[in-house]
Biopython code that builds the backbone (N, CA, C, O; Angstrom):
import numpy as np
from Bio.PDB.StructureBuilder import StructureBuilder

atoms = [
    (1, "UNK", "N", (0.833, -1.197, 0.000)),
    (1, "UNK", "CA", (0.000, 0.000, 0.000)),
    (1, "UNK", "C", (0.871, 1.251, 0.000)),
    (1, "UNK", "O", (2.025, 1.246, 0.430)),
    (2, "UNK", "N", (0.132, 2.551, -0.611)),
    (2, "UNK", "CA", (1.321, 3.496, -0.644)),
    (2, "UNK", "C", (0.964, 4.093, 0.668)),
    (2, "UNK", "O", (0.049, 3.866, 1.459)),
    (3, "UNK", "N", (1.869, 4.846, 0.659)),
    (3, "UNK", "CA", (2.222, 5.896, 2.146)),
    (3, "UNK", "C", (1.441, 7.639, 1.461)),
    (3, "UNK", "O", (1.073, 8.665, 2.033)),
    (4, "UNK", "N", (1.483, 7.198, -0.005)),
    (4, "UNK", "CA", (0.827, 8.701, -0.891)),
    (4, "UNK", "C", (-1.039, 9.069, -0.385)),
    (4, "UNK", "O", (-1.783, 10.027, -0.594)),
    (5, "UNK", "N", (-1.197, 7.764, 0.332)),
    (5, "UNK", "CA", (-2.637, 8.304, 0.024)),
    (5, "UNK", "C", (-3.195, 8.198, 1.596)),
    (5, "UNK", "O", (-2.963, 7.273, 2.375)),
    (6, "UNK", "N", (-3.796, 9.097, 1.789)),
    (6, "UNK", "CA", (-4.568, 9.376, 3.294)),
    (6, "UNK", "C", (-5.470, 7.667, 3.895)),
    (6, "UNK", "O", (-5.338, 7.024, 4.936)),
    (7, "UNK", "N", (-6.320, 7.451, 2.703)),
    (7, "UNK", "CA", (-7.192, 6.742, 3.159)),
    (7, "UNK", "C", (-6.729, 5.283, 3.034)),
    (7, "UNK", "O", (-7.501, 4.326, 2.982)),
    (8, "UNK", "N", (-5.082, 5.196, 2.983)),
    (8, "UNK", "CA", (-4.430, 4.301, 3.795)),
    (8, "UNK", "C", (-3.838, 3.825, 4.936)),
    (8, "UNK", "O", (-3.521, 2.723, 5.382)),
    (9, "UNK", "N", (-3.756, 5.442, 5.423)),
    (9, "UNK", "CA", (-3.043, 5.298, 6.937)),
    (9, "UNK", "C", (-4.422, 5.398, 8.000)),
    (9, "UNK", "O", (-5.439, 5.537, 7.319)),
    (10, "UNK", "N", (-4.708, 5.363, 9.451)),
    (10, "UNK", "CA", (-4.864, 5.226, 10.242)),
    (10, "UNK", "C", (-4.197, 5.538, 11.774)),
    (10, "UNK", "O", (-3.054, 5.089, 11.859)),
    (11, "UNK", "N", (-4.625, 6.135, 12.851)),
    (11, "UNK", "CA", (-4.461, 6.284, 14.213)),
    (11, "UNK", "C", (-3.818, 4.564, 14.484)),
    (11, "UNK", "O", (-4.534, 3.567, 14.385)),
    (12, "UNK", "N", (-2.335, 4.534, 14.835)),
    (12, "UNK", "CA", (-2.276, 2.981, 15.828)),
    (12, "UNK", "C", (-1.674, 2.244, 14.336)),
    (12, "UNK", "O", (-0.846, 1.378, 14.620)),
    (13, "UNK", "N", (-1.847, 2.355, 13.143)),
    (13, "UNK", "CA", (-0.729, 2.128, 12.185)),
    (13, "UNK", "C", (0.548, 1.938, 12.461)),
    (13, "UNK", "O", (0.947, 2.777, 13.269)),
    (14, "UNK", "N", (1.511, 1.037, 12.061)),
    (14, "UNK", "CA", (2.669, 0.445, 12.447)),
    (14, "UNK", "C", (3.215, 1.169, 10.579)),
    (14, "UNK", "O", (2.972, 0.580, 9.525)),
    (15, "UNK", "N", (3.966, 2.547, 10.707)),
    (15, "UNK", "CA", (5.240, 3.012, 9.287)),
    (15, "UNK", "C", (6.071, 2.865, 9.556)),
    (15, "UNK", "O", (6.382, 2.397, 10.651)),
    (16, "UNK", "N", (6.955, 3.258, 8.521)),
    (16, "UNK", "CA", (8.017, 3.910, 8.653)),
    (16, "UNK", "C", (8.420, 5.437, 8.140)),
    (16, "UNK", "O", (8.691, 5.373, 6.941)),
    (17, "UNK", "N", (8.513, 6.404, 8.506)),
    (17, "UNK", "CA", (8.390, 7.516, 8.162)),
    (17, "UNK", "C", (9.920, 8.238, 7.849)),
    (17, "UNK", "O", (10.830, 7.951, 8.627)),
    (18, "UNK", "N", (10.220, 9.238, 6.631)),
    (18, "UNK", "CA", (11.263, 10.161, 6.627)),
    (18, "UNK", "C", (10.934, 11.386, 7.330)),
    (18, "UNK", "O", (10.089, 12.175, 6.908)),
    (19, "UNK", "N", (11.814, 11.608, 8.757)),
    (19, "UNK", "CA", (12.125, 13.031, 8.982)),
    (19, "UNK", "C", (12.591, 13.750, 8.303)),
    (19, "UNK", "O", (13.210, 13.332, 7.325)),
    (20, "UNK", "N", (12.435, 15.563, 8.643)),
    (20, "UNK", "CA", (12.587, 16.872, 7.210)),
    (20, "UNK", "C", (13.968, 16.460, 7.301)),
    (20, "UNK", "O", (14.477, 16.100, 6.239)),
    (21, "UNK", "N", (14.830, 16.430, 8.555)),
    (21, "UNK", "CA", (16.283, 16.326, 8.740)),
    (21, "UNK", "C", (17.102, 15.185, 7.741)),
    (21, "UNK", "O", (18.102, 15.547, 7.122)),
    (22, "UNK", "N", (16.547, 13.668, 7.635)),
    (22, "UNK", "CA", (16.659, 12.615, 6.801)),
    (22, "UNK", "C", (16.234, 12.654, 5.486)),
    (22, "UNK", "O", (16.134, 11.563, 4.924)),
    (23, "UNK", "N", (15.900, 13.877, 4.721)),
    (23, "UNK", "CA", (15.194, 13.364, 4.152)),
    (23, "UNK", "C", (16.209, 13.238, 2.408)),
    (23, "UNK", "O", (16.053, 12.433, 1.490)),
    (24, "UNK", "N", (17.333, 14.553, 2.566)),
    (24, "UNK", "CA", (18.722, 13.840, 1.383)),
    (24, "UNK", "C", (19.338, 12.862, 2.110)),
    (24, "UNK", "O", (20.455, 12.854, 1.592)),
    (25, "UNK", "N", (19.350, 12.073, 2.924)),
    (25, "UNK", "CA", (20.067, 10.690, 3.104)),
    (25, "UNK", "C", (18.678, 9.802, 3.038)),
    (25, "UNK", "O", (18.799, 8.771, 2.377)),
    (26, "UNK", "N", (17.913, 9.940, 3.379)),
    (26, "UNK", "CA", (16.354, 8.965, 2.776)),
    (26, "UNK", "C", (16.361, 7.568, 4.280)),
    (26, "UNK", "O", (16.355, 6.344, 4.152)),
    (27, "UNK", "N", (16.374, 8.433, 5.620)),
    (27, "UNK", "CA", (16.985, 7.223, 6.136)),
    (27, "UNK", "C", (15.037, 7.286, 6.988)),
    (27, "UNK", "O", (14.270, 8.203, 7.285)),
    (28, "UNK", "N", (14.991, 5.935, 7.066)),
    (28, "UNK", "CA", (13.791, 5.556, 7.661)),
    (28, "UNK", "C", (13.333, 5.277, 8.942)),
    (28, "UNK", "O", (13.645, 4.143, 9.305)),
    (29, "UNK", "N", (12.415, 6.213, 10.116)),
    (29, "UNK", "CA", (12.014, 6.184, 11.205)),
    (29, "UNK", "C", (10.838, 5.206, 11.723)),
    (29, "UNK", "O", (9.747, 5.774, 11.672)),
    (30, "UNK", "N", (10.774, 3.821, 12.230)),
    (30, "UNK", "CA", (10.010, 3.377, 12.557)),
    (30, "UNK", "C", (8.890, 3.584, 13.803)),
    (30, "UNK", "O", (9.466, 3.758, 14.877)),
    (31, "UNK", "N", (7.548, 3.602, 13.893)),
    (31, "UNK", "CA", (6.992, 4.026, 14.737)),
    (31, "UNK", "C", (5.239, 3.649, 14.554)),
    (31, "UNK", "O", (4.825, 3.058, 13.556)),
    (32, "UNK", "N", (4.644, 3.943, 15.295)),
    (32, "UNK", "CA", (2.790, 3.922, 15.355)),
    (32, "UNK", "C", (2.101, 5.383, 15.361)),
    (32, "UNK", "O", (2.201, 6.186, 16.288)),
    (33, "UNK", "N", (1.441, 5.568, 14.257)),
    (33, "UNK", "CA", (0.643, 6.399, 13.652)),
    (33, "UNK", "C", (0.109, 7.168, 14.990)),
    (33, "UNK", "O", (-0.736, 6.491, 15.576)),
    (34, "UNK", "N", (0.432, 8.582, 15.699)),
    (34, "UNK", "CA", (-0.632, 9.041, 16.646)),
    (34, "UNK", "C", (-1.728, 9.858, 16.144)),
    (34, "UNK", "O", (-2.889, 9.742, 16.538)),
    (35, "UNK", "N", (-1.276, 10.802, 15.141)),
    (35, "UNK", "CA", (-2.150, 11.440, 14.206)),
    (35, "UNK", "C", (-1.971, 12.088, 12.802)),
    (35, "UNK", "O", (-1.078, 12.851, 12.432)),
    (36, "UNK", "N", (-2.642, 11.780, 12.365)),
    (36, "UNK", "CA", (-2.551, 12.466, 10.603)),
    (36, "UNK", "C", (-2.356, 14.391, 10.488)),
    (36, "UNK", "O", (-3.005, 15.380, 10.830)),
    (37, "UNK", "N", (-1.481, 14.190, 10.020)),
    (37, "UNK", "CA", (-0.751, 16.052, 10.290)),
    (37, "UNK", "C", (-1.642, 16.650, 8.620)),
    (37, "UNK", "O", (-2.036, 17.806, 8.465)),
    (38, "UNK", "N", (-1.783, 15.513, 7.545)),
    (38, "UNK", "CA", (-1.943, 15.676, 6.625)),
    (38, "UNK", "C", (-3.419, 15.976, 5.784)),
    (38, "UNK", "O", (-4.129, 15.018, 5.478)),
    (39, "UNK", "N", (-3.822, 17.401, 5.434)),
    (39, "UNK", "CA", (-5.961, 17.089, 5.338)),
    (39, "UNK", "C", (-6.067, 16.992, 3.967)),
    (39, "UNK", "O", (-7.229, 17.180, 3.606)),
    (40, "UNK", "N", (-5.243, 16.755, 3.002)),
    (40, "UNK", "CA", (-5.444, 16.375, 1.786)),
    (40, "UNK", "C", (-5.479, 14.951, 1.608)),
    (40, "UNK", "O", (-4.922, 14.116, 2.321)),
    (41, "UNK", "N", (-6.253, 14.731, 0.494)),
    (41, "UNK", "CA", (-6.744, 13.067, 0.406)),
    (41, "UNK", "C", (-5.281, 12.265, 0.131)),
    (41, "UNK", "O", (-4.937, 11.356, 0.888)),
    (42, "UNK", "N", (-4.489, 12.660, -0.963)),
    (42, "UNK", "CA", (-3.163, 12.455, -1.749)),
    (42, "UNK", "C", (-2.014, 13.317, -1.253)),
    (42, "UNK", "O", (-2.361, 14.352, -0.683)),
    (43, "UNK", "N", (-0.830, 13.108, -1.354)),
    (43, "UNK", "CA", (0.435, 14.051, -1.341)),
    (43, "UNK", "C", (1.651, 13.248, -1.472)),
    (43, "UNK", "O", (2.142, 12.392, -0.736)),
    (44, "UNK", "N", (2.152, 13.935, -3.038)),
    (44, "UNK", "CA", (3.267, 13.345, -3.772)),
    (44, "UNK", "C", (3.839, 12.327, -2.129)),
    (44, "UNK", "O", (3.486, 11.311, -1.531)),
    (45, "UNK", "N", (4.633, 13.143, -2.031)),
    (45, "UNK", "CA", (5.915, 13.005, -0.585)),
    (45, "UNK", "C", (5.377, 12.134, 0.154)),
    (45, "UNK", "O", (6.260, 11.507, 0.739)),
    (46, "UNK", "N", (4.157, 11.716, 0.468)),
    (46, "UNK", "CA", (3.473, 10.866, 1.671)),
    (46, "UNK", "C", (2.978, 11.665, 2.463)),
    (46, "UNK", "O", (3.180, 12.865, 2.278)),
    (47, "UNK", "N", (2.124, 11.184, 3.663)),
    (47, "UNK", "CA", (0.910, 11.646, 4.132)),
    (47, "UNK", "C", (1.667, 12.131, 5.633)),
    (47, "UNK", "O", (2.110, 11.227, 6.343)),
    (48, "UNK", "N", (1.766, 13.201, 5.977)),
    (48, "UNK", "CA", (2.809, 13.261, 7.288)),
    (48, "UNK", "C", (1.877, 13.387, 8.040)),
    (48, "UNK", "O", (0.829, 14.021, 7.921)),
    (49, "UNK", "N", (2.522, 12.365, 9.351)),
    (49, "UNK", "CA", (1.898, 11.943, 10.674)),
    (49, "UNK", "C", (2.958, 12.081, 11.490)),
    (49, "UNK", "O", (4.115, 12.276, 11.116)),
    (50, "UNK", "N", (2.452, 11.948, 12.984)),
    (50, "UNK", "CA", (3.335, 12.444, 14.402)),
    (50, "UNK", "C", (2.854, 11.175, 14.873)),
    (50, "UNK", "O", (1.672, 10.849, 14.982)),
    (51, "UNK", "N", (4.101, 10.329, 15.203)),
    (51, "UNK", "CA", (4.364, 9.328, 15.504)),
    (51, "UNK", "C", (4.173, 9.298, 17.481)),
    (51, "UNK", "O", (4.213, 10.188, 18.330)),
    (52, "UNK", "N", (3.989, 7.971, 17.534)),
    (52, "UNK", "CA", (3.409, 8.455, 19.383)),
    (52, "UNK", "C", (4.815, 8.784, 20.225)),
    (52, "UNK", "O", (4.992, 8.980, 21.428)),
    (53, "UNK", "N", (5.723, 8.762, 19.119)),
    (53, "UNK", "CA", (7.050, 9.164, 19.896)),
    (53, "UNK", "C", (7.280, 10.574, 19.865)),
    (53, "UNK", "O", (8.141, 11.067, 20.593)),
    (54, "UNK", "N", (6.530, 11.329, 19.022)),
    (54, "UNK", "CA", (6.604, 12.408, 18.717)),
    (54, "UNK", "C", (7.500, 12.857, 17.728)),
    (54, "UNK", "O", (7.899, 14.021, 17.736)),
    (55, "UNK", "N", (7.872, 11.996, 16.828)),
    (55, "UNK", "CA", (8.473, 12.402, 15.683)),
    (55, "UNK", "C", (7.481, 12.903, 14.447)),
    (55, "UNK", "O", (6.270, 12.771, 14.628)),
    (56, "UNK", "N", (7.945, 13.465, 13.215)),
    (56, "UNK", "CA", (7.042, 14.306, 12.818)),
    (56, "UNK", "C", (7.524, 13.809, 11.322)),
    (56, "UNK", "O", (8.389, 14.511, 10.798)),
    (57, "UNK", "N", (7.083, 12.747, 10.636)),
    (57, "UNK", "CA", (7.605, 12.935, 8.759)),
    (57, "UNK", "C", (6.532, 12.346, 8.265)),
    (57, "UNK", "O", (5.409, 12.047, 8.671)),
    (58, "UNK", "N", (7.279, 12.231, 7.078)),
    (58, "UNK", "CA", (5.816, 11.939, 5.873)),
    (58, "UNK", "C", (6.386, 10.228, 5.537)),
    (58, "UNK", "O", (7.511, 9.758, 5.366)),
    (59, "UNK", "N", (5.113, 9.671, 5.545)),
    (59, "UNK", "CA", (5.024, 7.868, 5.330)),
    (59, "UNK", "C", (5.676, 7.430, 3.629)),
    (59, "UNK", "O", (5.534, 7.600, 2.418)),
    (60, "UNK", "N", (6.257, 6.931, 4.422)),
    (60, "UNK", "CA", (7.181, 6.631, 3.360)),
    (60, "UNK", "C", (7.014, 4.570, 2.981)),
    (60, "UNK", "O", (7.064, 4.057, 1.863)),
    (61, "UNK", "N", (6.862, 3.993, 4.040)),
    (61, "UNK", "CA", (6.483, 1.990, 4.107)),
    (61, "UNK", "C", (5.360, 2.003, 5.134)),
    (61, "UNK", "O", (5.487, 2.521, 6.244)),
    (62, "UNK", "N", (4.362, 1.462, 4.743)),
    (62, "UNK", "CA", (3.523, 1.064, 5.132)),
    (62, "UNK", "C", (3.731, -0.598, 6.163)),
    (62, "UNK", "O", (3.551, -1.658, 5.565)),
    (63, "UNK", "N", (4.044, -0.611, 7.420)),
    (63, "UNK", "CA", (4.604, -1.897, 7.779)),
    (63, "UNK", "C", (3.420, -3.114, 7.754)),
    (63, "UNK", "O", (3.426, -4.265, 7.317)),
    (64, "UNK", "N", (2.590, -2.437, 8.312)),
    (64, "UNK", "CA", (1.406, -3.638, 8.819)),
    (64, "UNK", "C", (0.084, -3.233, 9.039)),
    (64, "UNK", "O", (-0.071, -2.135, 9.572)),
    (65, "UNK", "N", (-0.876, -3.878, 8.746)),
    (65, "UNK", "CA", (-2.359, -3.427, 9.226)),
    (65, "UNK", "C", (-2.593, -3.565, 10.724)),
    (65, "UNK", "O", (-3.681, -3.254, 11.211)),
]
sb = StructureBuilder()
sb.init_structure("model")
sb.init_model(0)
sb.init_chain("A")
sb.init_seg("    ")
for serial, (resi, resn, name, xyz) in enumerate(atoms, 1):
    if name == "N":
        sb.init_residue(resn, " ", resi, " ")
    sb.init_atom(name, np.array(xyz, "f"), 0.0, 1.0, " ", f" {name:<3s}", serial, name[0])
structure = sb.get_structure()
């Protein structure tokens, strides 16, 4: 599933997300969906969510339902 489209992710979702800081080395943050940062349906880059760790990037792997 892509990480491009809203009405794939979910609250409690298991990604992996790029931080703004990672994002010319492309390195990948694992974590659980706390909330959708993102109110458009689509977005090239992925759908950015704040992870319950409090990290902040756009979905980049979709790990698990």
């Amino acid at each position: 599933m892509s990480g491009n489209n809203r009405s794939n992710i979910h609250v409690g979702l298991n990604v992996q997300i790029v931080l703004k800081q990672d994002q010319r080395s492309g390195t990948l943050t694992s974590g659980t969906v706390e909330k959708i940062l993102t109110n458009s349906p689509t977005h090239p880059h992925g759908i950015k969510v704040r992870l319950t760790s409090g990290d902040v990037g756009r979905v980049k792997v979709i790990v698990s339902e």
